[in-house]
C-alpha positions in Angstrom: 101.5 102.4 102.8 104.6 102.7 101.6 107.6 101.4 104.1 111.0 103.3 102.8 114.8 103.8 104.7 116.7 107.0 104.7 120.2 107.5 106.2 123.3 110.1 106.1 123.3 113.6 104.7 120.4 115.4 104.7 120.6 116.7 101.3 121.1 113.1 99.6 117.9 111.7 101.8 116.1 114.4 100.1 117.2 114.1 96.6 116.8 109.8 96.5 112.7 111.1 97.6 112.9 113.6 95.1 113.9 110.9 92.7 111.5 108.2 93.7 109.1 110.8 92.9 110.6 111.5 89.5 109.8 107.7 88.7 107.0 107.6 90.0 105.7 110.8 88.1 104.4 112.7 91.2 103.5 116.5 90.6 102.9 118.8 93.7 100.1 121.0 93.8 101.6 124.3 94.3 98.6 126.4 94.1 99.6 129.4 96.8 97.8 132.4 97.2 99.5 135.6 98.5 98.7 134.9 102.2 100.4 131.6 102.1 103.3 132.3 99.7 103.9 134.9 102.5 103.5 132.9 105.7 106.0 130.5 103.9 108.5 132.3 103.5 108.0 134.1 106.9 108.0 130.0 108.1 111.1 129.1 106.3 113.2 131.7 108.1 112.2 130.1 111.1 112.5 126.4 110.1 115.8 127.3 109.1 117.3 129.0 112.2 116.0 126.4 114.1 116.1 123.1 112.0 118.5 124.0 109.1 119.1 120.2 108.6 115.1 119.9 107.0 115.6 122.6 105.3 118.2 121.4 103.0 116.5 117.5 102.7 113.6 120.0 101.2 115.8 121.6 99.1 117.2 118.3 97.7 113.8 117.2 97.1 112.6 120.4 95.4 116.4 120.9 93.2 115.6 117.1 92.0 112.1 117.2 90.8 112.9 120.9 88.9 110.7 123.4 91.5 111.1 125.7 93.5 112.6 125.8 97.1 110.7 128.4 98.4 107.3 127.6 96.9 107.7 123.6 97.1 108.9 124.7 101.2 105.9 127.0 101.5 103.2 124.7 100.3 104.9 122.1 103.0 104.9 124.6 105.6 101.2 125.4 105.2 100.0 121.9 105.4 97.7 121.2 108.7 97.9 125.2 108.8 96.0 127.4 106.8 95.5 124.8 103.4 92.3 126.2 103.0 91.5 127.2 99.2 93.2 124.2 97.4 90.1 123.1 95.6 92.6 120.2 93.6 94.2 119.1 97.5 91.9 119.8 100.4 89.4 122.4 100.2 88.8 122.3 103.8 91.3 121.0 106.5 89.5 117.8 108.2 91.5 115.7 110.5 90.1 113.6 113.0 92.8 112.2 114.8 92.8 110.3 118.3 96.0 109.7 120.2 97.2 108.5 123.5 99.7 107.6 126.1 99.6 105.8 128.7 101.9 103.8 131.8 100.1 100.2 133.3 101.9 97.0 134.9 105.6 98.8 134.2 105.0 99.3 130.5 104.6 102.8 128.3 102.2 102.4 125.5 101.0 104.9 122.1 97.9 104.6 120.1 96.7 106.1 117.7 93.8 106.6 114.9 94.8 108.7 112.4 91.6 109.7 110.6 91.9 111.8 107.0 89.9 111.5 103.7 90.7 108.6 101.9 92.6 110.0 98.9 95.6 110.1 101.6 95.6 106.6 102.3 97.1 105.1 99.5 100.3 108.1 100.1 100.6 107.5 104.0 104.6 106.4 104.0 106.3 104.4 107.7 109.8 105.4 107.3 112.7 104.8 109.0 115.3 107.6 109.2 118.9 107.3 110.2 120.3 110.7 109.7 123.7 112.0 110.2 124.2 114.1 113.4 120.9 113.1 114.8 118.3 110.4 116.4 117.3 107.5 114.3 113.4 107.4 114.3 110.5 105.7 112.6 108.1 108.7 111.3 104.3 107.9 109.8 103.0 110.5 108.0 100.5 111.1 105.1 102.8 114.2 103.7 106.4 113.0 103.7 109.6 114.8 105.4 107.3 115.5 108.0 104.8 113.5 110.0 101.9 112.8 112.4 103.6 110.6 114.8 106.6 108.6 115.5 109.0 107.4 118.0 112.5 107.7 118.4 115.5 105.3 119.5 114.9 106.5 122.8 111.9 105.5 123.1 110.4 108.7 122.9 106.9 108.9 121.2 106.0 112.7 119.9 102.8 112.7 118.0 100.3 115.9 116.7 96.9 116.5 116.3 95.2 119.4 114.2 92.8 121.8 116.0 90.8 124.1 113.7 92.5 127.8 113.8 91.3 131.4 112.5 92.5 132.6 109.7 93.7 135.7 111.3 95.1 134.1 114.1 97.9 132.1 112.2 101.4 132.9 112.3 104.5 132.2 111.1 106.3 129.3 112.7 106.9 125.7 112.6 103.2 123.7 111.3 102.4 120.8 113.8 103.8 117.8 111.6 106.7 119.9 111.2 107.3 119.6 115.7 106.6 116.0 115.3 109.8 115.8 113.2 111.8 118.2 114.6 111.4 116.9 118.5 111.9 112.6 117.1 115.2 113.5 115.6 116.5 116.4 117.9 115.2 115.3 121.6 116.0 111.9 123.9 112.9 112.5 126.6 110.1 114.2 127.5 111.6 116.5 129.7 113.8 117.6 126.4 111.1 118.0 124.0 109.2 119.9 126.1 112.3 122.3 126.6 112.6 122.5 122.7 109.3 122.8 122.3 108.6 125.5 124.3 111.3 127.5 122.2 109.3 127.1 119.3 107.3 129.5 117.0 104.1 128.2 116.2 102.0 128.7 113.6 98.4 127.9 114.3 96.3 125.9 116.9 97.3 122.2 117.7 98.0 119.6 120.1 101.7 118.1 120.9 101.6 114.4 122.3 104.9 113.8 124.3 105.5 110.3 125.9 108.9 108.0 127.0 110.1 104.9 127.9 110.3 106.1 131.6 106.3 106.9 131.8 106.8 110.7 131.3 103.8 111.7 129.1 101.9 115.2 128.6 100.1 117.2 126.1 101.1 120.0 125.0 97.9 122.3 123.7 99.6 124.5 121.0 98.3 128.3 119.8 100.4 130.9 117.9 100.1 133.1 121.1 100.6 130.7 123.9 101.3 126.9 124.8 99.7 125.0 128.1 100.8 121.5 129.7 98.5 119.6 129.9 99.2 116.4 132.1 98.4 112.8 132.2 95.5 111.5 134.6 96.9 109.6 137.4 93.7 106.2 137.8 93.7 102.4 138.3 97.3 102.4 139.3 98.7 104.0 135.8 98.3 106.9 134.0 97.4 108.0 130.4 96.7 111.3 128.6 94.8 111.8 125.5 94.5 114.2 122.8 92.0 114.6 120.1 91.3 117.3 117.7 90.1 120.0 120.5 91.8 121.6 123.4 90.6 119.8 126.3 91.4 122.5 129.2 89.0 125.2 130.2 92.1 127.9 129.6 92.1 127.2 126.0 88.9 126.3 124.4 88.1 129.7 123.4 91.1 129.7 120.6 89.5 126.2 119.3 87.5 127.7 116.1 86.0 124.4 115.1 82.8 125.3 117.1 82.0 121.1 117.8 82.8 120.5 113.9 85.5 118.1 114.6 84.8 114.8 114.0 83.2 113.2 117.5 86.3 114.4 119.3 84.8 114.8 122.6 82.9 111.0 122.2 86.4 110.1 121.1 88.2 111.7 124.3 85.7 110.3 126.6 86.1 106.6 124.9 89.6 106.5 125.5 89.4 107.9 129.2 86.7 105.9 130.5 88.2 102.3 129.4 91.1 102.8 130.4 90.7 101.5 133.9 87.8 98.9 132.5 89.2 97.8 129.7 93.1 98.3 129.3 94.5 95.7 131.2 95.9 91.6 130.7 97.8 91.8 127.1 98.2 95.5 126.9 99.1 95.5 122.9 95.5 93.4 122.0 94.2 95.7 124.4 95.3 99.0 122.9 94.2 97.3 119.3 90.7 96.3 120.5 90.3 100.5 121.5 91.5 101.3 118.7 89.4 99.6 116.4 85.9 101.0 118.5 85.0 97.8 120.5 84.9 100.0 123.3 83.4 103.0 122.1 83.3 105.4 119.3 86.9 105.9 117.9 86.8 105.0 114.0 83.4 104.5 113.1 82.7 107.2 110.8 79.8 106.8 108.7 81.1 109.4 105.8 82.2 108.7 102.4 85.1 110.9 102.5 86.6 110.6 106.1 87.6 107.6 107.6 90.7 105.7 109.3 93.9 105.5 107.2 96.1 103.9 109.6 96.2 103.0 113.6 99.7 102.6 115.4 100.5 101.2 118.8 104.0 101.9 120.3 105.9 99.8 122.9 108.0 102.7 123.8 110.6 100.3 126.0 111.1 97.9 123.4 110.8 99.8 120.2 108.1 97.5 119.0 105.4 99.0 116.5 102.3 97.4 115.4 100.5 99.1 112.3 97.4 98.4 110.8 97.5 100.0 107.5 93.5 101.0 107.4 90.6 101.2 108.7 91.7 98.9 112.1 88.0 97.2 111.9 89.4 95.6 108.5 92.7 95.2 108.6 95.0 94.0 111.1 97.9 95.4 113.0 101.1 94.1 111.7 104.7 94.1 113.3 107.2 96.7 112.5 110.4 95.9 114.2 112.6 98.2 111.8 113.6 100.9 114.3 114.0 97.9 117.4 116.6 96.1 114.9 118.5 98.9 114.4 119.1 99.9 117.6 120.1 96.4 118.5 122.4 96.2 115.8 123.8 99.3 117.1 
């Protein structure tokens, strides 16, 4: 995983990426059809009324590697939204991620397993942004720019994850990882994400984890057409929420087009519900880790060639405190990222 700092203008973050990718000789595969070259630029009009800042660390990405804006923004805008013929990226979009929220003993804590085929693993980026005229925030993503997951200097923890859409059914607007970025750099609560969030276009089907430091947490379960709260589950003196790679209410199931092909997410759901009051308690950090890593349940144990965990985070949304294991969290261990708490300190 690669750990890498940007701060200031928008357009200078975007053009050092765009030459890190110059020396590292990385090509984009911008293999568009009709239907996506249109709902990119459809998408871009959007992303730039509403986040015009992104927009131009794109377009110093795309001006310093030599492509083009609008096809290098479309291909970005279609990710974890309808990348579905791209026989040299991913033929068919599989995520299988598991995230959650929850407030116990006066402390706010994320998880998550974020679950991909293995070709993304060695790409995945932590990075720390400090951009001008808006939140600092750490951002993990398998992409770049945008991102599955992050948390904020608020403490405010906004994470996605991808439920199967209909073709037909998509629509321009901002792509899931693009909300994740949007609502880290732009919003300072729950309450405020959810207000910009509500605003938003959105392209095709997914779920919107929204946490803070003050135990505020919901899930927001995402379609083109509408957008329901969903909120956490008040047991065992706390409260947590969970979202997996299905819509868990009755109201929106029938937009899920997945039919059950999505990777154990209702074992997943139900492992993370169920322990909660068993299991989560004493050292809520080892805790968290020990979920994460299945020795409570199914979470990671896929037994496929080409799907398994890339990463697992846990967040201590007061502090600022992130631990990271970089892999499958049965093999590797969750290390200490203090980057975003020792900026804030620092001021």
């Amino acid at each position: 995983m690669y750990h890498l700092r940007l701060k200031g203008d928008h357009y200078q973050m975007g053009v050092k990426r765009g030459k890190i990718f110059q020396k590292s000789s990385i090509t984009f595969p911008l293999h568009l059809d009709n239907f996506q070259l249109e709902h990119g630029r459809k998408s871009e009009q959007i992303l730039k009324d509403f986040f015009p800042e992104v927009c131009e660390e794109i377009r110093g990405v795309s001006d310093t590697v030599g492509v083009s804006y609008l096809s290098f923004v479309s291909w970005m805008l279609c990710m974890g939204c309808c990348m579905y013929n791209l026989e040299d990226n991913i033929p068919v979009e599989i995520r299988g991620c598991t995230a959650f929220a929850y407030f116990k003993n006066n402390s706010v804590i994320y998880g998550r397993n974020n679950d991909l085929p293995p070709f993304l693993k060695n790409g995945s980026k932590s990075e720390i942004y400090s951009p001008s005229n808006g939140n600092r925030f750490n951002i993990t993503t398998s992409s770049f720019i945008n991102g599955e997951e992050g948390v904020n200097e608020y403490g405010l923890a906004v994470a996605m994850t991808f439920v199967m859409t209909n073709l037909e059914n998509i629509q321009a607007g901002f792509n899931s990882c693009f909300i994740v970025r949007y609502l880290l750099e732009k919003a300072n609560s729950t309450e405020n994400a959810l207000f910009l969030l509500m605003k938003l276009p959105i392209a095709s089907n997914c779920n919107i984890l929204i946490a803070d430091k003050n135990g505020e947490m919901l899930v927001v379960e995402c379609t083109p057409y509408e957008k329901r709260i969903r909120e956490a589950v008040s047991m065992d003196n706390g409260k947590i929420v969970c979202t997996v790679n299905s819509f868990t209410s009755d109201e929106m199931k029938r937009h899920d087009a997945a039919k059950g092909n999505d990777y154990h997410s209702a074992k997943r759901y139900h492992t993370v519900m169920e322990n909660f009051s068993t299991h989560i308690k004493g050292n809520l950090i080892e805790a968290t880790e020990q979920l994460l890593r299945g020795n409570y349940g199914f979470m990671c144990q896929y037994d496929e060639p080409d799907f398994e965990t890339v990463w697992s985070s846990v967040f201590d949304l007061k502090n600022l405190m992130i631990y990271r294991a970089e892999g499958d969290p049965r093999k590797k261990k969750f290390v200490v990222d203090s980057r975003l708490h020792d900026i804030v300190q620092r001021k």
